[in-house]
N, C-alpha and C positions, 0 to 999 in steps of 0.2 A: 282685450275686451272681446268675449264672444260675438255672435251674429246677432243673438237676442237683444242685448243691451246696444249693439249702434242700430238697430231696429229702431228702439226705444226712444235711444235718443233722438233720432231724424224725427218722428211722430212726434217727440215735444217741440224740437226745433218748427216743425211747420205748424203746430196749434198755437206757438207764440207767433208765428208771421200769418196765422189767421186772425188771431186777437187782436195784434197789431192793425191789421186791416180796417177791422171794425170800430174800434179805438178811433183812426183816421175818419170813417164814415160819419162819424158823432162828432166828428170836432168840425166835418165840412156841412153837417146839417146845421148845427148850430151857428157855425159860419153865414149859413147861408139867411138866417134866421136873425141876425143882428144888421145881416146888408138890406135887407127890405126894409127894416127899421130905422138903419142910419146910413140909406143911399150915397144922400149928396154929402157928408162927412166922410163915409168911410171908402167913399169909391175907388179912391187910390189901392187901397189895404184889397178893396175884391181882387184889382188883377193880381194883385203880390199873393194873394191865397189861393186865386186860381193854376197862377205860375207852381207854387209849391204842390198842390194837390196834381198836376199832371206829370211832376218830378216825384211825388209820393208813388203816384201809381204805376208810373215807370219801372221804380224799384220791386214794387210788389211782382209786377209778372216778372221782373229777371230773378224774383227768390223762389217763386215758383218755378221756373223752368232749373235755377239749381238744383230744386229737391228733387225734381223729374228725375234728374241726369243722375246725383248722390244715389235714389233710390234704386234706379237700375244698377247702377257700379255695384252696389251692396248685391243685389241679385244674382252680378256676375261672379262675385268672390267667393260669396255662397255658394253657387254650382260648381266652381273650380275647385272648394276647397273638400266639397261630398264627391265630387266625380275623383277626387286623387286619396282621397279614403277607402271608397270602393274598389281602387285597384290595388291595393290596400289585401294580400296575402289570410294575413293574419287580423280576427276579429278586432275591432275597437266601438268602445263605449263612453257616452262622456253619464253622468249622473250630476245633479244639485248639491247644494247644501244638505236637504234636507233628505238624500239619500235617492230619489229618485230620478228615472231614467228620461234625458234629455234627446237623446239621440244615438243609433248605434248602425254599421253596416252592415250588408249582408253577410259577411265572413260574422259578424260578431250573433246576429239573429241564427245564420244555420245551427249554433252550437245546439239551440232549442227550438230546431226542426221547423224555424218559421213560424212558430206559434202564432197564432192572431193575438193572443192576449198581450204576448211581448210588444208594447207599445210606449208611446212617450208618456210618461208620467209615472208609471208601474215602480214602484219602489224595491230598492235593493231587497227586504225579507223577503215582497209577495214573489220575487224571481226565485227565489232560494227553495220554497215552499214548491212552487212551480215544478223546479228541476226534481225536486227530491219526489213527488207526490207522483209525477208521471213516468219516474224512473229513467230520464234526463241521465242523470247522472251516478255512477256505481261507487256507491259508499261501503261497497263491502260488507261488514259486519258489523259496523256502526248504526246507532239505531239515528232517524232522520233527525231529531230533537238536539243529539247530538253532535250529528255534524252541522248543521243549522248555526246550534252557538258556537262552534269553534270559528266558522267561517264569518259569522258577525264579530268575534273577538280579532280576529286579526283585523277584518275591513274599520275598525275604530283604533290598530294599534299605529302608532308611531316611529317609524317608519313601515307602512304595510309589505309584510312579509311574502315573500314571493311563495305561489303554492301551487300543486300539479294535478289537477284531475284528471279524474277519467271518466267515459263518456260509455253510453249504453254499446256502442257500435265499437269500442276496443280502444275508440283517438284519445292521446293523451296532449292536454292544450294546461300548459305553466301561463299562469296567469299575475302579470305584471301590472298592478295597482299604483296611482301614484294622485296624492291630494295636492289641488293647487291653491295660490294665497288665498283666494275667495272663497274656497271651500266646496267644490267643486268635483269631484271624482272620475282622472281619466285613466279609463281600462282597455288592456291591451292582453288579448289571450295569443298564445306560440302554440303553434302545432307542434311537438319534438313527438310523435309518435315512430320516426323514422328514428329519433337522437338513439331514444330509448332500447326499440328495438337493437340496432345496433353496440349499444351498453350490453344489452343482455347478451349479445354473440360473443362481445369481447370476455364477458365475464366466463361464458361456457369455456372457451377457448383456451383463457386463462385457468382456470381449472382443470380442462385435460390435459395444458403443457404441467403442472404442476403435480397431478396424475402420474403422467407418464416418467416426470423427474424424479418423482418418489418410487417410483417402480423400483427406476434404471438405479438407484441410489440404494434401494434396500436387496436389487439382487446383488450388487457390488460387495453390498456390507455383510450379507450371508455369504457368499465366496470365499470371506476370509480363511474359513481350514483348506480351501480346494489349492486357494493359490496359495497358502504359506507352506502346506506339508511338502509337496515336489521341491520346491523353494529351499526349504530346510536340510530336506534330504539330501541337493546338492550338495548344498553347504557341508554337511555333516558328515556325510560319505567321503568329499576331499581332505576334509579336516584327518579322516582315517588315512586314509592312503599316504597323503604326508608323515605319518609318521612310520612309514613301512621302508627300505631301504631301495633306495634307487638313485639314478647320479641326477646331476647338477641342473641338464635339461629337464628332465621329467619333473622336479622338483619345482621347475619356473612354470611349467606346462600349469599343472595346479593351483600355483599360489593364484596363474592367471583366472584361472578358472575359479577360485575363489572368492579373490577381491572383484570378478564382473557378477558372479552372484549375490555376492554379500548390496552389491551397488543396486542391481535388478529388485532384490528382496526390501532395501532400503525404500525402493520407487512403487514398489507394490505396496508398500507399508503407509504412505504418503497418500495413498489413491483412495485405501482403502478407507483409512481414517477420513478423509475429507468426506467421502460417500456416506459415513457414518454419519458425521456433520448435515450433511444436505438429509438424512432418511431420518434425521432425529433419533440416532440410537447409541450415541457417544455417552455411556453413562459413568459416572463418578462417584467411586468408593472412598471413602477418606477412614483415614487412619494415623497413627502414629508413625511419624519419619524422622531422619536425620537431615535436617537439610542441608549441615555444612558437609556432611560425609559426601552426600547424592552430589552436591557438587563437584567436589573432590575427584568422586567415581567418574563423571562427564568429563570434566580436564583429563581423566587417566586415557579415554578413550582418542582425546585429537590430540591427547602430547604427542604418537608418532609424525602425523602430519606438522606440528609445529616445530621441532625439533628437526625433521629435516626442511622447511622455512628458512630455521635460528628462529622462531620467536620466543619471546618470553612469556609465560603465562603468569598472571600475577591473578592474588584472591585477597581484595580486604572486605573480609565478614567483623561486622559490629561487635566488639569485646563483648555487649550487653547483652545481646541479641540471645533468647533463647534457642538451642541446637534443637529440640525435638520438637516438633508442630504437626497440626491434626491438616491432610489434607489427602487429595489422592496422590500417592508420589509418584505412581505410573505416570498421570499428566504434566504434572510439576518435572518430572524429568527429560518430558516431552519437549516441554517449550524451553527447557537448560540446554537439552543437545540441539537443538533448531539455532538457539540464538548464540550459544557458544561456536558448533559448528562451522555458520556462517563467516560470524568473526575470522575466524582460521583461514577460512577457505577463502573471503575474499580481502587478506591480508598477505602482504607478500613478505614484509621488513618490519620491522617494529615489534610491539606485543601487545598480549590484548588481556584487558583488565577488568574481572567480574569486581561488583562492589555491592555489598549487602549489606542494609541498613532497616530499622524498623521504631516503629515509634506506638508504642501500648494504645491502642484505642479505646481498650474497656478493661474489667478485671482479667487478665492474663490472656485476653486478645491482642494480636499485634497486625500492623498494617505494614506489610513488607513490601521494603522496595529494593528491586534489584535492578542492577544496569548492566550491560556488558561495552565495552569501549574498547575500539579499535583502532588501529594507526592504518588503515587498510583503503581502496579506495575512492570509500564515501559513496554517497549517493545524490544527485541533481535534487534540488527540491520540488522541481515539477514533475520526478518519480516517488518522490518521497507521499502523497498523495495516493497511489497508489501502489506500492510495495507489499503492503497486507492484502491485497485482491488476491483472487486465484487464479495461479499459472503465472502471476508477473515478478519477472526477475530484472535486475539492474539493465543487463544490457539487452540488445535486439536480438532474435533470433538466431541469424543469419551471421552474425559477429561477437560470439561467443567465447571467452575465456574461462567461463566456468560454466559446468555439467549442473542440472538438476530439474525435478520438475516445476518448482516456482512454488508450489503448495505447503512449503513446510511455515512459514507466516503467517499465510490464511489461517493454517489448523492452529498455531500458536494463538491467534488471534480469537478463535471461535472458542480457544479452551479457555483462556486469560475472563474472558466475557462472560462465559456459563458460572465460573469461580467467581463472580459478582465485581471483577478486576477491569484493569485500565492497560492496553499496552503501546506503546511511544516509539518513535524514535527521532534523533536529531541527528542531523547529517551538513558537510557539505561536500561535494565534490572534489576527489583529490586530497579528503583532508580527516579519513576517518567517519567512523559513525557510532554513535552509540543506541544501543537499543535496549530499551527499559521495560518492566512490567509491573504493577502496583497491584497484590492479592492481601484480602485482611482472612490470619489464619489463628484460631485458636494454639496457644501453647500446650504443648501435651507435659511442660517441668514447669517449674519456675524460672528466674534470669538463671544463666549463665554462672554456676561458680565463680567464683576468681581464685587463686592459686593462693593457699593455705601460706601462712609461714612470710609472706612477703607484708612489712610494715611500710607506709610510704614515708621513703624518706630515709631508712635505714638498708638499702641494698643498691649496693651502685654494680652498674653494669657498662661494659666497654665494645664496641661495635666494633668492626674491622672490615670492610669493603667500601665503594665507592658508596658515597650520599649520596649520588646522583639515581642509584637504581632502587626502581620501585619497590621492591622486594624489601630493602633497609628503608627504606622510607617509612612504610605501613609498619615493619618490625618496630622499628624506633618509636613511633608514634604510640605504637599498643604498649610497650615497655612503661613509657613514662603515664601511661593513663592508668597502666598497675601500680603508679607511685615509685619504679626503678627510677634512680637518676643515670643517665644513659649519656657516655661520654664516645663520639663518634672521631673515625680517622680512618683515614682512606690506603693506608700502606704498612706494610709491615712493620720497615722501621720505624716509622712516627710511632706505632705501637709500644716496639720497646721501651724506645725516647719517653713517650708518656708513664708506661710503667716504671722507668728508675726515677722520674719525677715527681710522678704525683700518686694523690691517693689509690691505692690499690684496690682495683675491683673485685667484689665477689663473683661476677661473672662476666663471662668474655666471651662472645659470640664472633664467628671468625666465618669469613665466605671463603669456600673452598676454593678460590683462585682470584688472587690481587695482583695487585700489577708488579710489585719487587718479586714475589715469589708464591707457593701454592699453603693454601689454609696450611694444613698439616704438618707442611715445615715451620711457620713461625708457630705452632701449638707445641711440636717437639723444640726447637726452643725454647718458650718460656718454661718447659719441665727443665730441662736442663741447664736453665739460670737460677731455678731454685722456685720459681713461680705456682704456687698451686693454689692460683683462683680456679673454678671451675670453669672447662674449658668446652664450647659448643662450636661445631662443625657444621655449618650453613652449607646443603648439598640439594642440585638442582636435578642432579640422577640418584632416583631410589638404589638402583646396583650400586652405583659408587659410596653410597650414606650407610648398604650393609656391611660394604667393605671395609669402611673407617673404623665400624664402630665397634671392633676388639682392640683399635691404639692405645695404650698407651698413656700415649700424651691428651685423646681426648676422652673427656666425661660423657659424653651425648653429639646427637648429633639430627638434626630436623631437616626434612625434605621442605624445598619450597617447591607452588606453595605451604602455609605452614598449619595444618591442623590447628586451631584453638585448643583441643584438648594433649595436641602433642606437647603444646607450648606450657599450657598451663603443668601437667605432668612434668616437664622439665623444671621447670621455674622449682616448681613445690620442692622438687627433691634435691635441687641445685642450693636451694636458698637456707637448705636444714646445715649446710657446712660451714665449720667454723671460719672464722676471718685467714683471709689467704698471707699465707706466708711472705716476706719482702725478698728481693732476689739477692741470693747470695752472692751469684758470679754472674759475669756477663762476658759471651764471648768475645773477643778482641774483635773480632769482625762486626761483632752484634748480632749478625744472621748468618744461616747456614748459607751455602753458594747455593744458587740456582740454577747450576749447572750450565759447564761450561763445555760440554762437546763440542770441538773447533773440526766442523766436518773437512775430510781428508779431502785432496786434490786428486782427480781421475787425468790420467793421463791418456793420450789417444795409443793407439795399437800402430807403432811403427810399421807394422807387416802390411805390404803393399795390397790390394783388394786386385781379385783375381777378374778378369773380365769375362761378362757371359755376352752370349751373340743377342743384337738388337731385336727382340719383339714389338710386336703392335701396342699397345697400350691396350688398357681395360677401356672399355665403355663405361660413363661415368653417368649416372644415375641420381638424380636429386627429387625426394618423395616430401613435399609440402604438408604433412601429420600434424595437429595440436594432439590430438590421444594416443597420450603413451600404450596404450593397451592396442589400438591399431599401428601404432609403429613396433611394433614386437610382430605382432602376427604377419606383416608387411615384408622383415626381415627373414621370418622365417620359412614365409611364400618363395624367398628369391636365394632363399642358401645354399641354392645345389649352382646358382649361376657364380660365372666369372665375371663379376663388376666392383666397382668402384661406386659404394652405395652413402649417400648424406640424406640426414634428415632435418628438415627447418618445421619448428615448432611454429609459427608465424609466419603472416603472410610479406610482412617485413622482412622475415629472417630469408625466407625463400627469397626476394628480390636480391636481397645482399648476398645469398652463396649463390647465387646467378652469375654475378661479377666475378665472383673469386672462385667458386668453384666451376666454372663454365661445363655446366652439364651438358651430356648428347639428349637427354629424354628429364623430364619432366612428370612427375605425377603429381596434379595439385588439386589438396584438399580444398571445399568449396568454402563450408564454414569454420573459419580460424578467426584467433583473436586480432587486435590490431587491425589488423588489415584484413577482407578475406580474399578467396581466390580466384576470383575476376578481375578483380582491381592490381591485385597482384601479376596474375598475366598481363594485364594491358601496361602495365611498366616493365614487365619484360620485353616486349615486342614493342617498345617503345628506346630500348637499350640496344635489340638488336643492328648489328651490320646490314647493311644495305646488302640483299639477295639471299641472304643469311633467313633460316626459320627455324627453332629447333623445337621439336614435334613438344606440345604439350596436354596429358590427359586429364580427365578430369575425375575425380573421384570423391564422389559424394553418395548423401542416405539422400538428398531430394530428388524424389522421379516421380513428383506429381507433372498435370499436364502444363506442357510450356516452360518446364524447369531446361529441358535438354534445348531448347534452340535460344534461351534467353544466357546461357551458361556458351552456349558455341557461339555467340555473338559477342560474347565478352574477348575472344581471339585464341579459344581453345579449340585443338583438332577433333577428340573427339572425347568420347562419354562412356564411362566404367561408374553404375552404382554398385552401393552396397548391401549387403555381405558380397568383401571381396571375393573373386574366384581364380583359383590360383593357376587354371589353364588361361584365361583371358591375361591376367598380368604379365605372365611368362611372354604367351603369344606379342603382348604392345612391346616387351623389352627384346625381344626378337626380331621384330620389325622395323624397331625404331632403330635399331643398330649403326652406327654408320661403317663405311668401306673401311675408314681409317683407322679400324678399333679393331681388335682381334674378336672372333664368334662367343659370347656367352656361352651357350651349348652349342655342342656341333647337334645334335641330334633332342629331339624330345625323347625323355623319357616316358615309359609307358606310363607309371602314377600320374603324370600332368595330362597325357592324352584323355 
């Protein structure tokens, strides 16, 4: 209840205790008016009426001294309630029902300069009229008529909409509207002239970092011929020399030099692309492609790395699946060598399985989904979150087991996104990961042929390696969905065994090495039992699949993975041969041997060993390296010395040739995998003997500030960054020498000086 309405009411409340009053006045004149009449009858009744009319009037002045008391209180609540509105920042207004103005402070009057006219009653348009007509308020370009009704359209809309004027003098006041039950309207205007301002600084601000982002992003991305051509020329220039005659060291010298450029050129490649990314100049050509070849091409490129692994590469492409599709295949091969790559590189055992599948989204559109899956290991799921960011890789900085810039995801990610695509991954820790992409690409053929000649149901075919490997798995699989009936065994002999028993296959597909013995030999068997189903040679090295395949004994022979068009090609021409012959003869043994070289016994050299005179031992040297390219250069810093040199790839592996190798000198990399090398020294010197300290260096690329005392606190002597220098290494292994070890050099050579 406002102040007006208990006003109100108090003023009824005391004109009924007036009325009442008077009311009583007339009932004691009348009173009085029956006693003069009926004295001696009613004299008793005078004093009981006098008694009550001075308890009536009793009452009356304590209702008056109430209202006294009520009406000041109201007074005082009033002043308290306008004194704590006044202090009161920000203007407030209250308005009626019927729109006009009850009461307002002075923050809410300055808005209109104190007007005299702004006063109690002044209704909400004549204020509007006001502002607009004295130029109050800057409507900009608006004509008054117009903003007049938008501002009456909202003060009648439900919920009234918060809105921001501005003011002849620059103040911007958001004006907060709010109707009560009774209909009533309380206004509350905010000064944000300060908000604002500071919005606008943030927006400049944000604008010149965005500026200057775009700058730095498009001279990166124009760079491209500066830093690829030196780049290339490297590369290209070594690639020459390699092929010119020279020995065994000069030869390593190169390749070194090639594979850190080919890695550098890789890293410029990554940078440059993302800069593109960020400068908006990554543009996309589409055209016709091969995508199962382009894949293919990418496995050709990490089989060396997986192969010296042992992983297995495995490819199941969709039998259906169209092979040529409109898209750009420069990019598409971008994010195949990113996300196959990885697999590789952070896979140690196991193998890693591309899988291509698609499903027609319109007439001879298809929505391709590809996965890559790995035995490798894994990724946290609170990195999983952010793995596509840029610059973030699996592990931490400082505790790295694999090189790179962390960009090659992002870019995968920013391409996958512009091609209208989706890209995933599922992971867990310790347990593999797979990384998926989903792009919709027009077909450039129709489906996929299927292989001529092959009826379902009328071509049986015989497998021969284990069921347990992917490779016969996926074979198998695609076989019987061509309609072969596909009869599987895991050994040679079981092979025979099934050949003199049962139906004879028109083809036979054989993995170049089983557990009884090697493809080739059970294929030259079954010729020489008389067998001439068609015979296929399953081969995981293309040199070993050229070599096969003038045998003989074999028809064909498919590299895995296995081409679809290799396959189909095979099938076609496999499938045109007449029904295979039954075996006429069977060797007595059933299979060839497998050879049986029973290696010879070495006997020791009776002849006594001649004694030479006791020298000092070598000085024994242990260099803590994860990068094989820095442990080459490291050895070949130290080759002119006479030492006893080990290298531990880990910071583990270092603590453990601590114990067994008990080095004099120590050089320990900072950042290695497992463990790095602080943590590593402080378990060294945690192993050592009591008085016992063997000098350890330290040798790292970090020499920002606070790197060197936070690194010799960890219980390192002292500090060597990198690029090594081959006077300072020599100099620590000269130093550190102990008494009890014969001299590395007696002398420095002049090249080290």
């Amino acid at each position: 209840m406002n102040i007006t309405e208990r006003l109100a009411a108090e003023r009824r409340g005391r004109l009924a205790a007036e009325r009442l009053l008077e009311l009583k006045s007339r009932e004691l004149f009348e009173a009085n008016r029956k006693l003069s009449q009926h004295a001696l009858e009613l004299s008793g009744q005078i004093v009981e009426q006098r008694e009550e009319a001075a308890e009536l009037k009793d009452r009356n002045v304590r209702a008056e001294a109430d209202l006294r008391r009520a009406e000041a209180q109201v007074g005082i609540v009033e002043r308290r309630l306008w004194d704590s509105v006044e202090t009161i920042a920000d203007g407030f207004a209250v308005f009626d029902a019927q729109d006009r103005l009850i009461a307002a402070n002075r923050a809410w009057l300055s808005l209109f300069d104190h007007a005299d006219l702004i006063q109690p009653g002044l209704s909400y348009l004549e204020l509007l009229r006001f502002a607009t007509e004295q130029g109050i308020v800057d409507i900009g370009d608006a004509a008054p008529s117009e903003w007049i009704g938008a501002m009456l359209d909202r003060w009648d809309a439900v919920p009234v909409s918060e809105v921001t004027v501005k003011l002849w003098n620059g103040r911007h006041y958001r004006m907060l509207d709010r109707r009560s039950r009774d209909g009533d309207m309380v206004c509350l205007a905010l000064d944000v002239t300060a908000t604002i301002a500071r919005e606008a600084e943030l927006r400049e601000a944000r604008a010149r970092a965005e500026a200057a982002s775009r700058a730095k992003s498009a001279f990166l991305a124009n760079m491209s011929h500066e830093l690829r051509t030196p780049m290339n020329g490297v590369v290209a220039m070594t690639d020459l020399l390699l092929e010119g005659d020279m020995d065994e060291e000069q030869r390593l010298y190169l390749r070194t030099i090639r594979s850190s450029g080919d890695a550098l050129l890789a890293i410029i490649n990554d940078v440059l692309d993302f800069s593109r990314i960020e400068a908006d100049q990554m543009a996309f050509r589409p055209e016709s492609f091969d995508m199962e070849r382009m894949l293919h091409e990418v496995l050709t490129l990490v089989a060396p790395l997986a192969r010296e692994k042992g992983l297995d590469l495995h490819v199941d492409y969709d039998l259906f699946l169209p092979t040529r599709l409109i898209g750009d295949p420069g990019r598409i091969r971008q994010v195949l060598t990113n996300l196959i790559g990885n697999a590789v590189k952070f896979t140690d055992e196991g193998h890693v399985l591309i899988r291509v599948v698609g499903m027609e989204a319109a007439d001879n559109t298809w929505q391709i989904h590809l996965t890559v899956e790995d035995t490798g290991i894994g990724i946290d799921p609170d990195m999983q979150e952010h793995i596509f960011a840029s610059f973030a890789q699996v592990e931490q900085d400082r505790n790295r087991s694999f090189e790179g810039t962390g960009l090659g995801l992002a870019i995968s990610r920013e391409i996958v996104a512009r091609m209208g695509g989706q890209i995933w991954v599922e992971s867990e820790k310790g347990k593999g990961a797979c990384f998926g992409f989903r792009v919709t690409l027009p077909g450039a053929e129709q489906r996929h042929p299927a292989p001529r000649g092959l009826n379902p149901g009328e071509v049986r075919a015989m497998m021969v390696g284990s069921g347990e490997d992917l490779d016969q798995v996926i074979l198998s699989r695609q076989l019987r969905q061509l309609g072969l009936e596909v009869r599987q065994v895991d050994t040679g002999a079981k092979a025979m065994q099934a050949l003199r028993t049962e139906a004879l296959p028109q083809i036979v597909l054989i993995d170049e090495r089983l557990p009884d013995l090697l493809g080739l030999d059970l294929a030259a068997a079954m010729r020489e039992a008389g067998l001439h189903s068609a015979t296929v040679l399953l081969c995981a090295d293309p040199h070993h699949a050229a070599a096969t395949a003038g045998q003989e004994s074999v028809d064909a022979t498919l590299v895995r993975p296995i081409l679809r068009s290799a396959l189909f090609d095979t099938l076609t021409r496999l499938a045109a041969r007449q029904e295979p012959s039954p075996i006429t003869h069977v060797p007595p043994s059933g299979l060839p041997a497998a050879g049986s070289n029973t290696p010879g016994k070495t006997q020791a050299d009776p002849g006594a060993t001649p004694l030479h005179p006791v020298q000092p031992p070598r000085m024994r040297v242990l260099a803590a390296e994860d990068n094989r390219t820095n442990q080459f250069v490291f050895r070949k810093i130290v080759k002119e010395l006479d030492i006893d040199l080990a290298f531990a790839g880990t910071g583990r592996e270092a603590v453990d040739l601590f114990r067994s190798f008990a080095p004099d000198l120590v050089f320990m990399d900072i950042s290695m995998p497992e463990m790095d090398g602080k943590e590593a020294t402080r378990r060294i010197r945690a192993q050592e003997a009591a008085g016992t300290r063997i000098p350890i260096i330290a040798l790292t690329a970090h020499a920002l500030a606070g790197d060197r005392e936070e690194i010799l606190a960890a219980g390192l002597d002292s500090y060597l960054t990198k690029p090594l220098r081959k006077s300072e290494i020599v100099e620590a292994i000269l130093a550190g020498c102990p008494e009890s070890c014969r001299p590395p050099l007696e002398a420095l050579p002049a090249a080290v000086e």
